[in-house]
C-alpha positions as CSV (number, residue, x, y, z in Angstrom):
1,X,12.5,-7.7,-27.2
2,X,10.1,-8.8,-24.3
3,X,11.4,-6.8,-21.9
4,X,9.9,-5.4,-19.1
5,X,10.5,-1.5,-18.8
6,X,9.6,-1.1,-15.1
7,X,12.1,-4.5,-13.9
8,X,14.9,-2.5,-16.1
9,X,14.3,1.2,-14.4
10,X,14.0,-0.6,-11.0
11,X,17.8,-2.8,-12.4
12,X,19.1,0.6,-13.5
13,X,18.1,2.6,-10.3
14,X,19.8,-0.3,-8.1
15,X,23.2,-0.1,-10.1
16,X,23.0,3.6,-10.0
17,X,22.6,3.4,-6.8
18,X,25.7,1.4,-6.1
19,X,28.0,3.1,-8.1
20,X,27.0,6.5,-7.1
21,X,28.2,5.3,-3.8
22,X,31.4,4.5,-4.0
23,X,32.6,7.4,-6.5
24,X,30.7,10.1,-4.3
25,X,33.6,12.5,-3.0
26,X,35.5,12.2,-6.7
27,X,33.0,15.5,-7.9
28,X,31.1,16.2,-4.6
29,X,29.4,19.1,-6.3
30,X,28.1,17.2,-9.3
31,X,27.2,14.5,-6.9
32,X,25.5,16.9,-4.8
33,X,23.4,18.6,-7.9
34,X,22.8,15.2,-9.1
35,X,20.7,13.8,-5.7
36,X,18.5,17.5,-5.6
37,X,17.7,16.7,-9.2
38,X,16.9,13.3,-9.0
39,X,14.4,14.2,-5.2
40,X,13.0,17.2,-7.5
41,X,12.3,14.8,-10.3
42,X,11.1,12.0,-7.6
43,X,7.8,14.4,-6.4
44,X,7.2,15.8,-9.4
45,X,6.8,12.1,-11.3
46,X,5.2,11.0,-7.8
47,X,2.6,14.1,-8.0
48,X,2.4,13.3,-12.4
49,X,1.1,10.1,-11.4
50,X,-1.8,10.7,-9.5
51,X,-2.8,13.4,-12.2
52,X,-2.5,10.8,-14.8
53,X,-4.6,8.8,-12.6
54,X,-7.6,11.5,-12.3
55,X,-7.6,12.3,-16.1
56,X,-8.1,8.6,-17.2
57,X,-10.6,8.3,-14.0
58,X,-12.5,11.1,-15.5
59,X,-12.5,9.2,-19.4
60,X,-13.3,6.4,-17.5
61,X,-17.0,7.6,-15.9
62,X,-17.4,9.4,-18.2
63,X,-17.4,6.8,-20.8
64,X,-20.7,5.3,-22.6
65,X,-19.3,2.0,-21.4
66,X,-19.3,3.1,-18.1
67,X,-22.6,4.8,-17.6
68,X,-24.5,1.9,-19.5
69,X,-22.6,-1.3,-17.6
70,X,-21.9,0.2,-14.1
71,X,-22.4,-3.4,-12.3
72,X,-20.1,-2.2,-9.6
73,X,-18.4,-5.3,-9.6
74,X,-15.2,-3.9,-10.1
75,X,-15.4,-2.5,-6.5
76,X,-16.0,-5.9,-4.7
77,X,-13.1,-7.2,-6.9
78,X,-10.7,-4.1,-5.9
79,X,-11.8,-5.2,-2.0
80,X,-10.7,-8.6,-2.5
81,X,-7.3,-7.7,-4.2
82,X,-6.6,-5.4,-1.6
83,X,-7.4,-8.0,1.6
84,X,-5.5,-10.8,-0.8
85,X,-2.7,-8.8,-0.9
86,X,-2.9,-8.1,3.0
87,X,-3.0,-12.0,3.3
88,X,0.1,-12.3,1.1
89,X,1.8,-9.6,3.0
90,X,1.1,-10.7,6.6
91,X,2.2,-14.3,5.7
92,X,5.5,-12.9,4.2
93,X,5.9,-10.5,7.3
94,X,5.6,-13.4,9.6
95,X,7.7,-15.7,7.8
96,X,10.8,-13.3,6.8
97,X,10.4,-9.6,8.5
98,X,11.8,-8.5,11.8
99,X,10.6,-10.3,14.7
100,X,8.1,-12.6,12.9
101,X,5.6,-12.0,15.1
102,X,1.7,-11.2,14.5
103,X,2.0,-7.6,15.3
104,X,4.7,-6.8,13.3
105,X,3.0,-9.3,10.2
106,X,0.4,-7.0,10.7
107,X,2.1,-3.3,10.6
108,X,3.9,-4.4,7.7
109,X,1.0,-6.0,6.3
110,X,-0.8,-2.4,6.3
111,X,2.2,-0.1,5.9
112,X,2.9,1.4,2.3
113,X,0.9,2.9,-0.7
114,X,0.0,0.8,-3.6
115,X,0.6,3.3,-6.2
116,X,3.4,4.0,-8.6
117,X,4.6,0.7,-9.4
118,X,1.1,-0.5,-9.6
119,X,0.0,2.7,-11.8
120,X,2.6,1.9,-13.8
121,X,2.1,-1.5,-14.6
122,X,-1.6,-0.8,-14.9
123,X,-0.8,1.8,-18.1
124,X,1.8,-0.9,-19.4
125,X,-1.3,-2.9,-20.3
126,X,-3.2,-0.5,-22.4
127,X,-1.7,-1.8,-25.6
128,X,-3.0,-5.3,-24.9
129,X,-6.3,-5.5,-23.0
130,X,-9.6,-4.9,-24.5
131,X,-11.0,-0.9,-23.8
132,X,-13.8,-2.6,-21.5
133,X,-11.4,-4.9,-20.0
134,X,-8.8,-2.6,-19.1
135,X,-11.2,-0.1,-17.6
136,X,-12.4,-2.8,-15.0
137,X,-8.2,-3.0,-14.3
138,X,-7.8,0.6,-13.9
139,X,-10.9,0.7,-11.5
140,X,-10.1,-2.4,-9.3
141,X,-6.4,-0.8,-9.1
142,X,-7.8,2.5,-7.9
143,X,-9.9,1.0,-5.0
144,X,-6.7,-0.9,-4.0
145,X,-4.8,2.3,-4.1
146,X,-7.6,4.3,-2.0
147,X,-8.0,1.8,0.3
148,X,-3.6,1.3,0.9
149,X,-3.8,4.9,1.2
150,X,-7.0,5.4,3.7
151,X,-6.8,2.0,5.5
152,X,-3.3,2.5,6.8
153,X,-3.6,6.2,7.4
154,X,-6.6,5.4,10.3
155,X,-5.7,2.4,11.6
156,X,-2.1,3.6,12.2
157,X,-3.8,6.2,14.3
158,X,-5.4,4.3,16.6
159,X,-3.4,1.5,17.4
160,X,0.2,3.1,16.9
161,X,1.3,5.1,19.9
162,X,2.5,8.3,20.0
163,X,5.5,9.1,19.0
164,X,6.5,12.2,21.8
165,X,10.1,12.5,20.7
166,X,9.0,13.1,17.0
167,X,6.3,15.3,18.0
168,X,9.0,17.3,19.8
169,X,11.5,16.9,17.4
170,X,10.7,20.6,15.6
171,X,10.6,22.5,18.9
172,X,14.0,20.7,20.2
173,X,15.7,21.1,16.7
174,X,14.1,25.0,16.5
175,X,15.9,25.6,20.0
176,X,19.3,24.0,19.3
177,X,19.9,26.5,16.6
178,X,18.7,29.7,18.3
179,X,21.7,28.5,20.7
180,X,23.6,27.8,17.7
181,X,23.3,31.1,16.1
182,X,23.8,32.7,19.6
183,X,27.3,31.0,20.1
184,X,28.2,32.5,16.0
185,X,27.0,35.8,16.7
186,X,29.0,36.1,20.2
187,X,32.0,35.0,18.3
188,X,31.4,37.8,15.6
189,X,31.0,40.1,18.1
190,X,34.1,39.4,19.7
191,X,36.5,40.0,16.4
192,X,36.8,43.7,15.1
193,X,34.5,44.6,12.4
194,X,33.7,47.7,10.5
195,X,30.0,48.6,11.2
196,X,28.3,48.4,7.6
197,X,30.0,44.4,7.7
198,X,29.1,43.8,11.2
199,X,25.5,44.8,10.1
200,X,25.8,42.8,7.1
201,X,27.3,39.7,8.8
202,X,24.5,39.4,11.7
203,X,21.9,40.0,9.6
204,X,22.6,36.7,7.4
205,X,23.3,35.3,11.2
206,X,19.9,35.9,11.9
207,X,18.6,35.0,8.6
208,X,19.4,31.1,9.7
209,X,16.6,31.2,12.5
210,X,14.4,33.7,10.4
211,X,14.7,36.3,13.4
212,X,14.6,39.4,10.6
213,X,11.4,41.2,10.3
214,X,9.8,42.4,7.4
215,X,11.2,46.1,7.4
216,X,14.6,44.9,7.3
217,X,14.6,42.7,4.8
218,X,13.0,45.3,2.2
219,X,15.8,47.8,3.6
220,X,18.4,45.0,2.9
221,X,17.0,44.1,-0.2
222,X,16.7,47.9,-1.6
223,X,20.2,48.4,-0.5
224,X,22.0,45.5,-1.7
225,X,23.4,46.9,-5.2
226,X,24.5,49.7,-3.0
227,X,26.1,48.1,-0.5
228,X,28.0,46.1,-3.1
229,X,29.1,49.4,-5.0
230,X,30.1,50.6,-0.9
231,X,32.2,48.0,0.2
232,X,35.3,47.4,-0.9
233,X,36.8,44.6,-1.8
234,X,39.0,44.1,1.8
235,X,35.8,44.4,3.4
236,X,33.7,41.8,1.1
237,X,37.3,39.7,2.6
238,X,36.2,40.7,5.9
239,X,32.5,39.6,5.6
240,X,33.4,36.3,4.6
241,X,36.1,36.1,6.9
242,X,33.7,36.9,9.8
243,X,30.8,34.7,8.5
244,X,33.2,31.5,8.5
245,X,34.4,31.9,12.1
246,X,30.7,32.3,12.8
247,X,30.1,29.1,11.3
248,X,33.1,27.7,12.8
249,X,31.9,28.0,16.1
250,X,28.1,26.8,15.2
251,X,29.7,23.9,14.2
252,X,32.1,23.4,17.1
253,X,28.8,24.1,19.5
254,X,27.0,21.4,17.9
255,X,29.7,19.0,18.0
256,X,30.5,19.7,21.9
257,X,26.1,18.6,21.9
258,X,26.9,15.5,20.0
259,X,29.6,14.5,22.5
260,X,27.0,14.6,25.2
261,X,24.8,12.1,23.3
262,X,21.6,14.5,25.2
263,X,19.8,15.1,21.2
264,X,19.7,12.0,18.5
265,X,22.6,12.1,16.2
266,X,20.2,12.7,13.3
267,X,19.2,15.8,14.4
268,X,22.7,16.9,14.8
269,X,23.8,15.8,11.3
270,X,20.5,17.5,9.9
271,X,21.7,20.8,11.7
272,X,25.4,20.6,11.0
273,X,24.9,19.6,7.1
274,X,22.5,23.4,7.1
275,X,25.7,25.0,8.7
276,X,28.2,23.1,5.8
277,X,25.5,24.3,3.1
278,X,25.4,27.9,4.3
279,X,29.4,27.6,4.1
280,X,29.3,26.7,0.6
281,X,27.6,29.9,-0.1
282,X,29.8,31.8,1.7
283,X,33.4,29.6,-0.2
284,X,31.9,27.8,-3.1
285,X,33.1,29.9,-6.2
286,X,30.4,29.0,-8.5
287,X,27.9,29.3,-5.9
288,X,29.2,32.8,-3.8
289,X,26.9,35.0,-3.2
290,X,29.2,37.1,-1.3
């Protein structure tokens, strides 16, 4: 069947897509397996297809064909694809994409790496072009893969401004949660604990903004299939019952931010969904590490 693999993954991934998101909440925690497999699978196929790339660059100059009919031509011809393709972007930018005009032709025009698809379409050929032929493809692909890549990454630089609130974003998002963690740890504080929990529960506490030095992680770590051999099972009850209302009021201090509308909302949700996963360790029975 003449068929075309890559239009069927792309026809597959699109109906996947769809379905997946109507039917998410009937098995959250397959769902939720299911989306870290398929972003671990993403960059490692991402990373495979750049080494592919190298090992059939490498066969390629190092070929007798190579060395003997190196006319370089294939490196004006990978220039013109690449500034053909700009032309057939900007015009489609400026006919269809956002504001239509020159700027924003061109942005989009530049924007986004020739790779994958293009790598992939490239290898579909082997089969049917000539050796020499399909080396001049593989070559005049790879200059219009270097050049997406390079092109983009300077001149996005220098004519892009700066983008403060992203710069900031880390230091902003890095302080929300030390007053985050403060608000759990005052509520811990507050309820009455037996002292091997307590230090139990505020060490985890301070585990989420990495405020535990060296020392005390090995003594934590050396005294861990003790501790679970120490505490009973009414205290292991107590731990989690003291690291939920800890969590309870991180989540109700990011909440009373959101109402504010002082941080972005995307920040928030990236904060609160650390807070829900640190939950599920804490509640999720095939997951508990408590």
């Amino acid at each position: 069947m003449n068929i075309s693999g890559i239009i069927a993954v792309v026809v597959a991934g699109l109906v996947n897509n769809s379905e997946a998101n109507r039917s998410r909440f009937s098995s959250p925690r397959q769902m939720h397996l299911g989306l870290n497999l398929v972003n671990f699978l993403s960059n490692i196929l991402n990373g495979m297809v750049f080494v592919i790339l190298g090992l059939n660059l490498e066969k390629i100059f190092t070929s007798e064909y190579f060395i003997h009919n190196n006319t370089w031509k294939w490196l004006m011809i990978g220039v013109a694809v690449y500034i053909g393709l700009l032309c057939c972007r900007i015009v489609y930018a400026k006919l269809y994409i956002s504001d239509r005009s020159w700027r924003s032709a061109a942005l989009f025009s530049f924007g986004g790496v020739h790779a994958t698809v293009t790598l992939a379409m490239i290898f579909s050929l082997r089969g049917i072009l000539e050796n020499h032929l399909y080396t001049q493809v593989v070559l005049i692909e790879v200059v219009v893969i270097i050049l997406s890549m390079v092109v983009s990454t300077v001149l996005f630089k220098i004519i892009l401004p700066v983008d403060l609130d992203a710069r900031n974003r880390l230091t902003r998002q890095n302080q929300i949660r030390q007053k985050m963690v403060e608000a759990g740890i005052k509520r811990v504080n507050e309820m009455s604990l037996e002292p091997n929990v307590r230090s139990l529960v505020m060490y985890d506490l301070q585990d989420q903004i990495q405020n535990n030095t060296m020392s005390s992680f090995f003594r934590q770590w050396h005294g861990v299939n003790q501790s679970q051999e120490k505490i009973t099972v009414l205290q292991s009850v107590d731990q989690r019952r003291a690291l939920m209302n800890a969590f309870d009021e991180e989540r109700e201090y990011l909440h009373s931010l959101a109402l504010k509308h002082q941080v972005p909302s995307n920040e928030i949700y990236d904060l609160y969904s650390e807070v829900l996963l640190s939950e599920s360790l804490v509640l999720d029975p095939n997951n508990r590490l408590i």
